[in-house]
C-alpha positions as CSV (number, residue, x, y, z in Angstrom):
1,X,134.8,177.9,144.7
2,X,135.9,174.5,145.6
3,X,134.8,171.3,143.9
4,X,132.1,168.9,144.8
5,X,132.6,166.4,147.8
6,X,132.9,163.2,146.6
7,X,129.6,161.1,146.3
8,X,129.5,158.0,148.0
9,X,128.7,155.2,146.0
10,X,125.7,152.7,147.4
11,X,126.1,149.0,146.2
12,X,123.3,146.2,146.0
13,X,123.6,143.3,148.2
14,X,124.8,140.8,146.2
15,X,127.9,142.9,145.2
16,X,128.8,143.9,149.0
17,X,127.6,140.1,149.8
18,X,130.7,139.3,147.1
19,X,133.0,141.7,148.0
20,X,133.1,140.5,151.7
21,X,132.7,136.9,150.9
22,X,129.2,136.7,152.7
23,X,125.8,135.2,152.8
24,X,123.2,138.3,152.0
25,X,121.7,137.1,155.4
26,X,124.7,137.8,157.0
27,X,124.3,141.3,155.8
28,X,120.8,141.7,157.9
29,X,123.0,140.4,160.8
30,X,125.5,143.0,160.2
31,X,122.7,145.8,160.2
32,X,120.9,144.1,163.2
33,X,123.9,144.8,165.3
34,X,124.8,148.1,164.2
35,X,127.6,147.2,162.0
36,X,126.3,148.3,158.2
37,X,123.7,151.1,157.7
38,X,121.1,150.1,155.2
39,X,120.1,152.6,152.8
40,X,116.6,152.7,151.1
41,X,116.0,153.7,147.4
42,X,112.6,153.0,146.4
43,X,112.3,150.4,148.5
44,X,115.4,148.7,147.2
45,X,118.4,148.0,150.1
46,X,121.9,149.4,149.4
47,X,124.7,149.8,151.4
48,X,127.6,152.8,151.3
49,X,130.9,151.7,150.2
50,X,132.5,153.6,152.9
51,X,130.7,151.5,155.4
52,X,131.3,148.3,153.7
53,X,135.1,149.7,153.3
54,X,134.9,150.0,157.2
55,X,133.9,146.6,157.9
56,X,136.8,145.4,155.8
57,X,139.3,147.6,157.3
58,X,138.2,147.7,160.8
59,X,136.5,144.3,161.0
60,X,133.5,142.8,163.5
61,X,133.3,141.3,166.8
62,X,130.2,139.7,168.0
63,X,131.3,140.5,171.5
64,X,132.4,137.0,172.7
65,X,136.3,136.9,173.3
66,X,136.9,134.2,170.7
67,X,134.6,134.8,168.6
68,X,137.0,136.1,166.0
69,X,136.6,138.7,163.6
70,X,134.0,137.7,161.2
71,X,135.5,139.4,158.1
72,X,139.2,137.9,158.2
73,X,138.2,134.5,159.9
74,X,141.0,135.2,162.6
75,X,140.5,134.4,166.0
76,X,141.5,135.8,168.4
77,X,144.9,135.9,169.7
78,X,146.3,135.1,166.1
79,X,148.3,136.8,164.1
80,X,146.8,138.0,160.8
């Protein structure tokens, strides 16, 4: 018998708001465009850590050309 898959943890706002340097507005935006997947608990938003570790790693386009990523600040064309 193998062990349990790992849970994913689900954060508040506020801390994924903190931990990607964001208004908790911007959040609604990211869900709006498909980029974080809201999770309801009683009412209560939270967000999966693997999404929000996606955003970080992977980043966002708002699908103009040089627009730059929203999560580094980098436009495009730069260098990281």
């Amino acid at each position: 018998m193998g062990a349990a898959p790992e849970q994913d943890r689900l954060l508040t706002r506020a801390a994924v708001a903190e931990r990607l340097a964001l208004c908790v507005r911007t959040l609604d935006t990211l869900h709006e465009i498909g980029a974080l997947e809201k999770v309801y608990v009683l009412g209560a938003v939270r967000f999966r850590e693997s999404d929000v570790r996606r955003v970080i790693r992977e980043g966002i386009r708002l699908g103009q050309p040089d627009a730059g990523d929203l999560v580094t600040g980098t436009a495009a064309g730069e260098d990281a």
